[in-house]
C-alpha positions as CSV (number, residue, x, y, z in Angstrom):
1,X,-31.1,-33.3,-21.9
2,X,-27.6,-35.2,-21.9
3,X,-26.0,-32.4,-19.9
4,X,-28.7,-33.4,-17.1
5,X,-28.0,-37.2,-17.8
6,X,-24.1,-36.6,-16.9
7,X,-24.7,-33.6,-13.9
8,X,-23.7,-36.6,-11.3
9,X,-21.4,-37.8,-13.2
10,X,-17.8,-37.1,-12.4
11,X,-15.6,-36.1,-15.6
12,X,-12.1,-36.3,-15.6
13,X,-9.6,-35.3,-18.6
14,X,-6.0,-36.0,-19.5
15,X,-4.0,-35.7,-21.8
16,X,-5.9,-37.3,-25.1
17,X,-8.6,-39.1,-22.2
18,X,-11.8,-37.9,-21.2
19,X,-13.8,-39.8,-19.0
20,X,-17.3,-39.8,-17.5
21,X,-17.7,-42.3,-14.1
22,X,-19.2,-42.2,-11.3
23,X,-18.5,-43.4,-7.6
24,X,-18.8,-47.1,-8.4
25,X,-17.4,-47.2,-12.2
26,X,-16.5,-45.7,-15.4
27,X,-19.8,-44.7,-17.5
28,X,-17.9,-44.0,-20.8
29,X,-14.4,-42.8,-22.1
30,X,-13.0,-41.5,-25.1
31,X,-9.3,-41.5,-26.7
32,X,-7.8,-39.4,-29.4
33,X,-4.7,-37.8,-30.5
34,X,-3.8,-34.6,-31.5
35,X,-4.4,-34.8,-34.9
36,X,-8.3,-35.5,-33.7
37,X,-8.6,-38.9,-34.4
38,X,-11.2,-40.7,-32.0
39,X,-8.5,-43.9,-31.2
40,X,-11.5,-45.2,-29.1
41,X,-14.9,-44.9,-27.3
42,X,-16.4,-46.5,-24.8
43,X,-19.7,-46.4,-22.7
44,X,-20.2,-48.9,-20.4
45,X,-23.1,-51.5,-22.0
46,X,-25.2,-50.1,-18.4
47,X,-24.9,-46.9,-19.7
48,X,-25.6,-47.1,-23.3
49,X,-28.7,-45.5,-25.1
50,X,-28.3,-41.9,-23.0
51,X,-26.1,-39.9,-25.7
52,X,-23.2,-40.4,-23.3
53,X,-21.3,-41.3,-26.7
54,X,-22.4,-38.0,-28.5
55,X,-21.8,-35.8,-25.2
56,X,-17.9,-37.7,-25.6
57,X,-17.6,-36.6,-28.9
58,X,-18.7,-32.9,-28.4
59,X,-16.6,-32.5,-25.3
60,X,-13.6,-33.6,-27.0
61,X,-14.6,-31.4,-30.2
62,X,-14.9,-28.5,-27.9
63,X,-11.7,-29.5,-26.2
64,X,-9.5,-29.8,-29.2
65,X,-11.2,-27.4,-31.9
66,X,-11.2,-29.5,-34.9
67,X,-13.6,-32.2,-36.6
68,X,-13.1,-35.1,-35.2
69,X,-12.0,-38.1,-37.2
70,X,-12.9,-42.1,-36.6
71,X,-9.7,-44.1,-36.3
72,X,-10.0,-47.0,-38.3
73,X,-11.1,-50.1,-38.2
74,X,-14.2,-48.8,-37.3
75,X,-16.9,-50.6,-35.7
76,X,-20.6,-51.3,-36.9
77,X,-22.0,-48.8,-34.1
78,X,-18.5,-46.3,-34.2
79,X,-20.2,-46.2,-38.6
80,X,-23.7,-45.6,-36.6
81,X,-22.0,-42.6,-34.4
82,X,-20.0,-41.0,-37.0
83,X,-22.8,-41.5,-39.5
84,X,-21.2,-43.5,-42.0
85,X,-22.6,-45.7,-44.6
């Protein structure tokens, strides 16, 4: 289902960035380092409610190959993403 939601998307990558946007704006981004720390993640408030966030997080697992790690401070919805209590 979110791999449909982000087929017209555009996604672009470099080096610790990926990020999903389309012809008119950026839909979302994520940053993290090498030691698989999310730094930050973003999805545009038009966006939000699509698991563009969660698509973010499993691209960048797949990308880097570990478990991915929230950077703190960590926000009320990055507790909600991560599943934190």
């Amino acid at each position: 289902m979110i791999d449909n939601q982000i087929s017209s998307y555009e996604i672009s990558e470099i080096k610790g960035v990926i990020t999903f946007k389309n012809k008119n704006t950026t839909i979302g981004f994520i940053r993290y380092n090498d030691k698989a720390e999310v730094e930050y993640i973003f999805v545009n408030p038009a966006f939000r409610k699509k698991g563009l966030a969660k698509k973010l997080l499993k691209l960048t697992k797949e990308r880097i190959g570990k478990k991915l790690i929230p950077q703190k401070p960590i926000s009320p919805l990055g507790k909600k993403l991560f599943n934190i209590t």
